[in-house]
C-alpha positions in Angstrom: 137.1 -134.9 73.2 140.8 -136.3 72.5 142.4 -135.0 69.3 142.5 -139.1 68.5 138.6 -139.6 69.0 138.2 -136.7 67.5 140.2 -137.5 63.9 139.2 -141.0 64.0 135.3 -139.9 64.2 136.1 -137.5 61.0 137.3 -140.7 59.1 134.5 -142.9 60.1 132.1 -140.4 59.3 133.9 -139.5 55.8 134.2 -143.4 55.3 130.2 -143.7 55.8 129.6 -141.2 53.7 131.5 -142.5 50.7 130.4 -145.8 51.4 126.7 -144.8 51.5 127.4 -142.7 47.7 128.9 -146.2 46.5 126.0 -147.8 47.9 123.5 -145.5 46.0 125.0 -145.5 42.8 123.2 -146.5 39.9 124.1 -149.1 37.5 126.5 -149.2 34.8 125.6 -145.4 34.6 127.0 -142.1 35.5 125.3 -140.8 39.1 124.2 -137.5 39.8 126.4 -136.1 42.1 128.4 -139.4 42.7 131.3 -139.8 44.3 132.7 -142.8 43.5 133.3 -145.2 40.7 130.2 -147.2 39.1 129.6 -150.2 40.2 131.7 -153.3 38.6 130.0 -155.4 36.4 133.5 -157.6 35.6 136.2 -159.1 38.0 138.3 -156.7 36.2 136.8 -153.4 37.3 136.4 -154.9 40.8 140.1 -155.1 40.7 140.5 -152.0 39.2 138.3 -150.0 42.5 140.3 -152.3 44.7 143.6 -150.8 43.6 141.9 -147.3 43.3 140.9 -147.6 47.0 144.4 -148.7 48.1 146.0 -145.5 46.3 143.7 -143.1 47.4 145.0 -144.0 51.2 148.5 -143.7 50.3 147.8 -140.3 48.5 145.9 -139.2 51.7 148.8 -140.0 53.9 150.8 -138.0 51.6 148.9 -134.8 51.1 148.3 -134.9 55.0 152.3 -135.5 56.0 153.2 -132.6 53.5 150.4 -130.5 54.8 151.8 -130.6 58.3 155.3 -130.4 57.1 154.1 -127.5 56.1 152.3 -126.0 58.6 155.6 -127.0 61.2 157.8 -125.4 58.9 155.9 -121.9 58.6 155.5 -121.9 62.6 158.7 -123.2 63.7 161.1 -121.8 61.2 159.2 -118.1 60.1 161.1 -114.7 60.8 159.7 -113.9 64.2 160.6 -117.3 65.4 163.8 -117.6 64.4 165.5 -114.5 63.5 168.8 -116.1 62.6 168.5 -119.2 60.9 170.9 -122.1 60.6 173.4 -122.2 57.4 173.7 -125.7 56.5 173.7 -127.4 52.9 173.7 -131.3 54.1 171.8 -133.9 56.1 172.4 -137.3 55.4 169.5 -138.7 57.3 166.8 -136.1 55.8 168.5 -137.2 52.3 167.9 -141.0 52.9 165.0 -140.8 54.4 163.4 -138.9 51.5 165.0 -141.4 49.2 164.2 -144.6 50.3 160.3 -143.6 51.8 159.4 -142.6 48.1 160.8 -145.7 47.0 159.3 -148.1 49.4 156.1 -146.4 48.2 156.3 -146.8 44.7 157.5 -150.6 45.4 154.3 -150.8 46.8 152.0 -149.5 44.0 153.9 -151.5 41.4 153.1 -154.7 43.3 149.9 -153.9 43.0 149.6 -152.7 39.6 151.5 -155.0 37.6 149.5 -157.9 38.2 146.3 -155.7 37.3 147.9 -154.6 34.3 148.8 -158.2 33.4 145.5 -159.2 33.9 144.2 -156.5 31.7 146.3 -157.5 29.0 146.3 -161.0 28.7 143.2 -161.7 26.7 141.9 -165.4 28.2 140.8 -168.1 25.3 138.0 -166.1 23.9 134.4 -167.6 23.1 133.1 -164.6 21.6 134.9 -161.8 19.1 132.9 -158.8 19.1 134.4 -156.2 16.1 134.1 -152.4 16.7 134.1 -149.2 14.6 134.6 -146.2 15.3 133.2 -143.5 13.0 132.1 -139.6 12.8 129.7 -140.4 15.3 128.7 -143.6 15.4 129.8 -146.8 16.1 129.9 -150.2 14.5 129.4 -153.3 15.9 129.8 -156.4 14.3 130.1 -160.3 15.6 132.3 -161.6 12.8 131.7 -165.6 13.4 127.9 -164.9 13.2 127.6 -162.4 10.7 125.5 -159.9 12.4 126.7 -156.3 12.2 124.7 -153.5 13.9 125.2 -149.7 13.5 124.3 -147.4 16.9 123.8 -143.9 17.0 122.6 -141.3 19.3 118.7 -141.8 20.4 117.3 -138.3 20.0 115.9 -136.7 23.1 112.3 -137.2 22.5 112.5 -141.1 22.3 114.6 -141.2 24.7 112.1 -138.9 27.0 109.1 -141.8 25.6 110.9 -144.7 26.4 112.2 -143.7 29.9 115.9 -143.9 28.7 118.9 -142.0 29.7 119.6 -139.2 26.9 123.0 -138.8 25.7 123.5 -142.4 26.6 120.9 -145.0 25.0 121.5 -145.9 21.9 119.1 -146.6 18.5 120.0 -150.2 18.2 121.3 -151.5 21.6 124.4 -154.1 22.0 123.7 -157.1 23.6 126.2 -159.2 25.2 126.1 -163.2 26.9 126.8 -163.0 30.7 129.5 -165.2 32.0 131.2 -165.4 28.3 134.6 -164.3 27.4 134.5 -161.7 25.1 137.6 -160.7 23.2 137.2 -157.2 21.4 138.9 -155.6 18.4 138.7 -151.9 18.0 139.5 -149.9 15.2 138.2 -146.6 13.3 137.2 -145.6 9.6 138.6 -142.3 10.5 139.7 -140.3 13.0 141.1 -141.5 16.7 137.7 -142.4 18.8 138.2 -145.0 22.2 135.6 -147.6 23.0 134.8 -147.0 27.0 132.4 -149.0 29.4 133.4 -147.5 32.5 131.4 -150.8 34.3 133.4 -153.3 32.4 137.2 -151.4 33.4 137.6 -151.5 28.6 138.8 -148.5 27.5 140.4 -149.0 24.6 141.7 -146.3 21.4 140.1 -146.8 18.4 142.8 -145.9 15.3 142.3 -146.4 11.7 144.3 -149.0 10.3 145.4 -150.2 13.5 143.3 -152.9 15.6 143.7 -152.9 19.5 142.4 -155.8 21.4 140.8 -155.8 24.5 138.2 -158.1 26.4 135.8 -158.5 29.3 133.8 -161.1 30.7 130.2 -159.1 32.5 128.9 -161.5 35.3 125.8 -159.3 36.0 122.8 -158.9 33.7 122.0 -155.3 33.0 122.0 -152.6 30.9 125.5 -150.7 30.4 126.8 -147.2 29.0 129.5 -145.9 28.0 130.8 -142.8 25.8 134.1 -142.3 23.1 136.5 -141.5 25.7 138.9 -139.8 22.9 138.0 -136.4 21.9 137.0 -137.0 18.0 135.4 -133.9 16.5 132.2 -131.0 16.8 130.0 -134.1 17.6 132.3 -135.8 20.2 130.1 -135.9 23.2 127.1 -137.9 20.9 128.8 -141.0 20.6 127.3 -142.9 23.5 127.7 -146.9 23.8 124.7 -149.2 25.2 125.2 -152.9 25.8 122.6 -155.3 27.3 123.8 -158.0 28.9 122.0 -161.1 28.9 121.7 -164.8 28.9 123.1 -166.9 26.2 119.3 -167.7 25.3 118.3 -164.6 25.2 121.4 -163.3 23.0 120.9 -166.6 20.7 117.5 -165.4 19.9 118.8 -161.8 19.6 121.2 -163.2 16.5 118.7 -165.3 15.4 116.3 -162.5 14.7 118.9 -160.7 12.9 119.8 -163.2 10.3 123.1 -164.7 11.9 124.0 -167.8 13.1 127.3 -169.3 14.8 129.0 -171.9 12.4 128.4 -175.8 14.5 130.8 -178.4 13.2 131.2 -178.7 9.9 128.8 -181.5 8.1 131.2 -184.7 6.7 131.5 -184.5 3.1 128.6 -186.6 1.1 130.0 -189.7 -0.9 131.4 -188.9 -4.2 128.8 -191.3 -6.5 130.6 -192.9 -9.7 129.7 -190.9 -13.1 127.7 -193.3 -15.5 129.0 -195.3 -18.1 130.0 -192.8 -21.0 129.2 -189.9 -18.8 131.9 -187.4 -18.9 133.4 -186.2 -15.8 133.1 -182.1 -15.6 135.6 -179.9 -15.1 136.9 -179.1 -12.0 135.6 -175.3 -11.1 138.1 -172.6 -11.2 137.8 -170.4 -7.8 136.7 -166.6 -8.3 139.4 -164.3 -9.2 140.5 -162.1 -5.6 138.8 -158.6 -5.5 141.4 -156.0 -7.1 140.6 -153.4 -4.6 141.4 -153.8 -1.0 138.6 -154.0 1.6 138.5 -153.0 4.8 
């Protein structure tokens, strides 16, 4: 076989192989002896593998020029070879070559990664805020324009093991999410630095007390999808899994409904004001309650 055939059958092989681990990958989950990224539930994290494809080629090309640079130097240029090397400090071609290539190739990446990292930044008009807390371990979630707030720990091992769930990743009280909604996130913590993480959705994002980051996503696939603190926050670190449901706008509706909250409609036009009766006296006019003297988070 040609040394051509030859490497090209390497790469198609090594091209099935990872295609077929992608394939197999379970989602919005962490695979057993996976080898790629999870599956995208978002246009974002679509983009996100996309440019994570493109760099591993150009790190590839890299790692295999050096390596035969290498390998060409040690043969061509060792002691046995060449007993009496050349004495030369200078070559301008070698030095513009290994100028401008590097250049070219960072050129490259940013014109790929700036409009990614635009994209993850600019938060679109948002018809959802979802609110989270970080805490020593557990996190809060909270819809603020509904009034639901839920708190999610760690399901222990033996529900987990009953209910068929993934330990170390389901949650006691599940989040649920609409599909095909724009869902703008604050983070922030009560205490030390955590970072909200759903691998799935490309959001990972620090959580700091007294400090709110912002960050969104938009899931296009109904499912159920983990993710961990992605910030190393104390003895307990590794127990502060995240689980969010994602569902249809009825189904997450009723989910609100059944916790008490509601999203405010239009508000109702005032009533007519109805005249006081002759020799009634008009009341006084209410003062409004004094502001709380402490602050509140």
């Amino acid at each position: 076989m040609k040394r051509g055939a030859w490497i090209a059958s390497i790469a198609a092989g090594a091209m099935s192989f990872a295609g077929a681990a992608h394939a197999t990958l379970l989602q919005g989950q962490p695979t057993p002896e996976g080898v790629h990224l999870q599956p995208a539930a978002t246009d974002i994290m679509r983009d996100i593998i996309s440019f994570h494809d493109f760099l591993l080629w150009i790190i590839v090309a890299i790692t295999i020029f050096v390596a035969a640079l290498l390998v060409w130097v040690m043969v061509r240029y060792n002691r046995h070879v060449n007993p009496t090397p050349k004495k030369f400090t200078h070559n301008m071609l070698v030095e513009v070559i290994w100028t401008v290539v590097p250049v070219l190739i960072l050129v490259v990446i940013a014109w790929r990664s700036f409009p990614l990292i635009y994209e993850q930044e600019r938060i679109p008009e948002a018809e959802l805020t979802l609110k989270v807390t970080g805490n020593s371990w557990f996190w809060n979630f909270e819809y603020p324009d509904a009034g639901v707030t839920i708190a999610a720990n760690l399901l222990p091992e033996e529900d987990a093991e009953r209910e068929g769930r993934p330990y170390l990743l389901a949650t006691t009280e599940p989040l649920l999410v609409p599909i095909n909604t724009n869902v703008r996130v604050l983070v922030t913590s009560n205490d030390v630095i955590h970072a909200f993480a759903v691998p799935a959705f490309g959001v990972k994002e620090d959580a700091i007390q007294g400090r709110v980051n912002e960050t969104w996503f938009n899931v296009d696939t109904p499912g159920t999808y983990y993710g961990q603190c992605s910030e190393l926050c104390g003895v307990n670190h590794a127990y502060m899994p995240i689980e969010i449901r994602a569902v249809t706008r009825e189904e997450f509706d009723a989910w609100i409904a059944a916790r008490g909250g509601a999203f405010a409609s239009a508000e109702p036009a005032p009533a007519a004001a109805t005249p006081p009766a002759e020799g009634a006296t008009t009341p006084a006019t209410e003062q409004p309650a004094a502001a709380p003297t402490s602050p509140s988070r």
